[in-house]
N, C-alpha and C positions, 0 to 999 in steps of 0.2 A: 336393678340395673337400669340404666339411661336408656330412653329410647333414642330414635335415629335424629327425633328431630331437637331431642333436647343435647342431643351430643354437638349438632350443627350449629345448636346456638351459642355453648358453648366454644367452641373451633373460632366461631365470627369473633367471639367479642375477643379471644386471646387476640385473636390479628387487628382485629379493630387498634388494641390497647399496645399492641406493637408497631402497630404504622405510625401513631400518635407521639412516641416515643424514638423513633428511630429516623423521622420525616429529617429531622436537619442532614444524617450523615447519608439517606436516598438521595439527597437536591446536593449532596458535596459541598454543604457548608462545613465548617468547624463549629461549635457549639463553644465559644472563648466567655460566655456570659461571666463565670467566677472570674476569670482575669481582670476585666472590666469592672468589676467587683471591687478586687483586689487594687487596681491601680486608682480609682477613685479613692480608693481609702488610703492610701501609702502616700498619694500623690496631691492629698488636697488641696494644700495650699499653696500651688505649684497652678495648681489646674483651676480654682477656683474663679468663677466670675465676680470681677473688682475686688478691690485692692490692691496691694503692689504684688507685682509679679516675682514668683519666688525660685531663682534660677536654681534647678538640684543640682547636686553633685555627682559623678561617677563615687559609686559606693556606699552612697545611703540608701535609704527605704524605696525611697522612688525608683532612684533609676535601677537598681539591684531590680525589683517589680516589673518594672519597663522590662529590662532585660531580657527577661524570662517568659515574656508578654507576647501575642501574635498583635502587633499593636495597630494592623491595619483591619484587621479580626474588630479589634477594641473599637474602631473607630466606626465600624460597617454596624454593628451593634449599639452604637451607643442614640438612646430614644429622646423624642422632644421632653418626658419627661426630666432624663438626667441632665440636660440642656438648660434648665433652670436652675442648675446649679455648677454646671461646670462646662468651661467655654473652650467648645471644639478646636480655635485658633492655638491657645494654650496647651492643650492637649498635644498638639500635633507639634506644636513646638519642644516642649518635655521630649515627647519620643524621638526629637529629633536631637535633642541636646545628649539624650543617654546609648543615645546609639543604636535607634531603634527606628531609622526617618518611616514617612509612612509618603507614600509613592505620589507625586503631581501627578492630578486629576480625580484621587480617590475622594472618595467621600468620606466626610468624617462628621457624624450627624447629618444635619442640615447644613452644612457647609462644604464645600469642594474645599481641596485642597491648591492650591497656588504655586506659582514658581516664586521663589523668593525674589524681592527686589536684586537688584546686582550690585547696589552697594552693601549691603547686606551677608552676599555669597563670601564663604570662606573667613567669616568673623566670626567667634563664638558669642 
């Protein structure tokens, strides 16, 4: 049988291994990482930096993904490494194009989000 102080050590490390685990939905983040995932992958060459920009469509891969996407989750998450390959302006563009805008002022990487110009507004 365990003694008192090997029972405590075990007790700590379960909590230990639960705080570690459960820290994003304590702090009332969402934990969207696989979306992020998912729409990088669905959405590459949409979202990727250089080349021509490739506008989706309502009902392909992308925007279907976008859709289903917290996409301003996506954008709070996305790291300076995914950043070398896929460009936040574009992204937020996508989520805007599929019906998923993602809010002026937020952040999306390293980049704020902007009010669009006004010629711009109400064009697809």
């Amino acid at each position: 049988m365990m003694d008192a102080r090997a029972m405590l050590q075990v007790v700590v490390v379960f909590a230990l291994v639960f705080t570690m685990l459960a820290k994003h939905q304590v702090w009332g983040e969402t934990d969207c990482h696989h979306e992020k995932v998912s729409v990088m992958l669905k959405c590459k060459n949409s979202i990727k930096i250089g080349g021509p920009y490739v506008r989706p469509r309502p009902g392909d891969k992308c925007c279907t993904t976008v859709q289903t996407s917290d996409m301003s989750c996506v954008c709070h998450v996305l790291t300076e490494h995914d950043e070398k390959t896929v460009d936040p302006k574009r992204l937020v563009k996508v989520a805007g194009r599929c019906g998923k805008p993602v809010r002026v002022g937020s952040d999306c990487g390293s980049w704020t989000v902007e009010q669009p110009p006004l010629s711009s507004r109400g064009h697809p």
